[in-house]
C-alpha positions as semicolon CSV with decimal commas, in nm:
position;residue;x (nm);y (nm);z (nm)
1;X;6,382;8,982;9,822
2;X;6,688;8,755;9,843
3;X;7,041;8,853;9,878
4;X;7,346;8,659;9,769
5;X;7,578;8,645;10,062
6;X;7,951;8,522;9,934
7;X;8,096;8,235;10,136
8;X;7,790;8,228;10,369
9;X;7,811;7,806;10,257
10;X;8,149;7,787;10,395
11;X;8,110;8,007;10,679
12;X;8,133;7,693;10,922
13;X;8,465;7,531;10,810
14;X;8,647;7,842;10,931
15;X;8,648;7,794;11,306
16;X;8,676;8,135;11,505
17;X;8,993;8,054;11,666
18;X;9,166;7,931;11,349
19;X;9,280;8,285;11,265
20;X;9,349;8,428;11,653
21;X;9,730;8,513;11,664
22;X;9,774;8,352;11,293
23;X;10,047;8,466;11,037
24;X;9,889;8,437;10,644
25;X;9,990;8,493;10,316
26;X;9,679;8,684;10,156
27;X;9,513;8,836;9,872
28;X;9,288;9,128;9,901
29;X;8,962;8,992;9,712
30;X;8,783;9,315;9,829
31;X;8,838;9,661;9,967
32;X;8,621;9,942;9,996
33;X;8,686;10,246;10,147
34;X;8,418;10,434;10,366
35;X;8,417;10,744;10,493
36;X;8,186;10,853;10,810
37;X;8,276;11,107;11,040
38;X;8,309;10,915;11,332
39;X;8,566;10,657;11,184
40;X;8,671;10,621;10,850
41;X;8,794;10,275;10,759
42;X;8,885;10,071;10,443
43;X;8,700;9,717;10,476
44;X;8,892;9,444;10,281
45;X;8,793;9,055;10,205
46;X;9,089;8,848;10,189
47;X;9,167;8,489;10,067
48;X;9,415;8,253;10,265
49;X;9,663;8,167;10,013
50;X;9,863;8,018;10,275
51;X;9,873;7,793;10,490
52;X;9,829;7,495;10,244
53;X;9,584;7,364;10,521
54;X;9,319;7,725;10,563
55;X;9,406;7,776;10,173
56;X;9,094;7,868;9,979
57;X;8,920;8,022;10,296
58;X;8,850;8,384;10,308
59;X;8,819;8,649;10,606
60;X;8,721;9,017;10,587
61;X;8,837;9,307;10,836
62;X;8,863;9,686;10,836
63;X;9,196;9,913;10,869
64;X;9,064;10,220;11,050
65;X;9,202;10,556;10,867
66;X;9,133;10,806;11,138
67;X;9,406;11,071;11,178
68;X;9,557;10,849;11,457
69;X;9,523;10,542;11,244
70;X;9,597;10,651;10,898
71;X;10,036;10,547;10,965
72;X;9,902;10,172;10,992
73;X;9,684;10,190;10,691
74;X;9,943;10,378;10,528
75;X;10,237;10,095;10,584
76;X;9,932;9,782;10,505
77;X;9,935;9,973;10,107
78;X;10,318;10,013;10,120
79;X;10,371;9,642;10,251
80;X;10,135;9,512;9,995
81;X;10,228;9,630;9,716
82;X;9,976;9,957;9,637
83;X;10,068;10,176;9,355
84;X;10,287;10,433;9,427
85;X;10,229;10,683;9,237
86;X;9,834;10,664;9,403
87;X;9,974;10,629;9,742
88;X;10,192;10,978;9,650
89;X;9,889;11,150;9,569
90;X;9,671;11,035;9,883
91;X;9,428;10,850;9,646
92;X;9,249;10,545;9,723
93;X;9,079;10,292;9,450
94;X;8,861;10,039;9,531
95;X;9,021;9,860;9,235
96;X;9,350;9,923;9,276
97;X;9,317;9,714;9,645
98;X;9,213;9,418;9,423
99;X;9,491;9,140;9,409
100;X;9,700;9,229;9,593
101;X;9,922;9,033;9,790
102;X;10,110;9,025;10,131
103;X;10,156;8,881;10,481
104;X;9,939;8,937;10,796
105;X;9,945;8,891;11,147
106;X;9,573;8,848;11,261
107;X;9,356;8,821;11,594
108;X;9,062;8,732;11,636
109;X;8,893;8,912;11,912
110;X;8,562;8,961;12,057
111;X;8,383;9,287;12,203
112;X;8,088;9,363;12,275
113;X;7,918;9,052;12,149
114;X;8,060;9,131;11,798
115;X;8,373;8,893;11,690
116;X;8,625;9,053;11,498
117;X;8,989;8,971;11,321
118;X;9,240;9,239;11,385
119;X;9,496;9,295;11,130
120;X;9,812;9,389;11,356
121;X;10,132;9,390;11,173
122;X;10,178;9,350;10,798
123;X;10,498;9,226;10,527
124;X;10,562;9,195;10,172
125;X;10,450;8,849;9,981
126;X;10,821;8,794;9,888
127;X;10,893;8,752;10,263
128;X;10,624;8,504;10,315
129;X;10,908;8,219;10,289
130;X;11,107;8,383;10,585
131;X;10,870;8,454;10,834
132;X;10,642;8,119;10,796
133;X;10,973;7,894;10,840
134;X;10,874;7,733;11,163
135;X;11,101;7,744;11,472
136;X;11,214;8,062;11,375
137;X;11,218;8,400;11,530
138;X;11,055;8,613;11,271
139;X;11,006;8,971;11,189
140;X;10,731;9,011;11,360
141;X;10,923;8,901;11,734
142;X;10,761;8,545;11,745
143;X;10,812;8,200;11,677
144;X;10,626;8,191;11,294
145;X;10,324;7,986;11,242
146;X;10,220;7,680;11,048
């Protein structure tokens, strides 16, 4: 039995600490929501649409959506651009995650033997420009990255 693994070719060129403490402009190429009832989560793939420089590289990570969580999952959809009228009616769609676009914050952390990027703060595309202008201080309270 063989099993196509997507970007398992490319896995190398995307260094571990390339993405610790990193802000991207992204597209969600993925999400899937899972329920279990220790710790529901949404699990996303995105692709780096910017930095020109990790452009064309891809990433996945989870949002958890546990009662405690569920505010920070709730502001990634409203950041990003989720529809609305889905969002109003507490509905999630594995297609609707597809495409779209906004900024992240990311660290990459390891626990456990088990290395992990950490979605931590979130803004819409359009202020991509802002926060990326090096030198700086951004929304997020730091100097912006590359």
């Amino acid at each position: 039995m063989s099993h196509f693994l997507f970007g398992l070719h490319g896995a190398d060129r995307l260094a571990e600490g390339q993405l610790n403490n990193r802000l991207l402009l992204v597209r969600v190429e993925r999400g899937h929501y899972e329920w279990t009832s220790h710790k529901p989560a949404c699990f996303l793939r995105f692709a780096i649409m910017e930095p020109k420089h990790l452009q064309g590289l891809s990433f996945s990570s989870s949002l958890p959506c546990t009662p405690k969580a569920l505010w920070k999952f709730h502001w990634f959809l409203r950041d990003f651009g989720y529809d609305s009228e889905l969002l109003a009616r507490n509905e999630i769609r594995d297609k609707s995650l597809v495409g779209l676009r906004g900024v992240v914050k990311t660290c990459h952390v390891v626990a456990k033997s088990l290395s992990r990027i950490i979605l931590n703060e979130f803004a819409p595309a359009d202020q991509w420009k802002t926060l990326s202008t090096p030198s700086t201080p951004n929304e997020f309270g730091s100097e912006a990255s590359e």
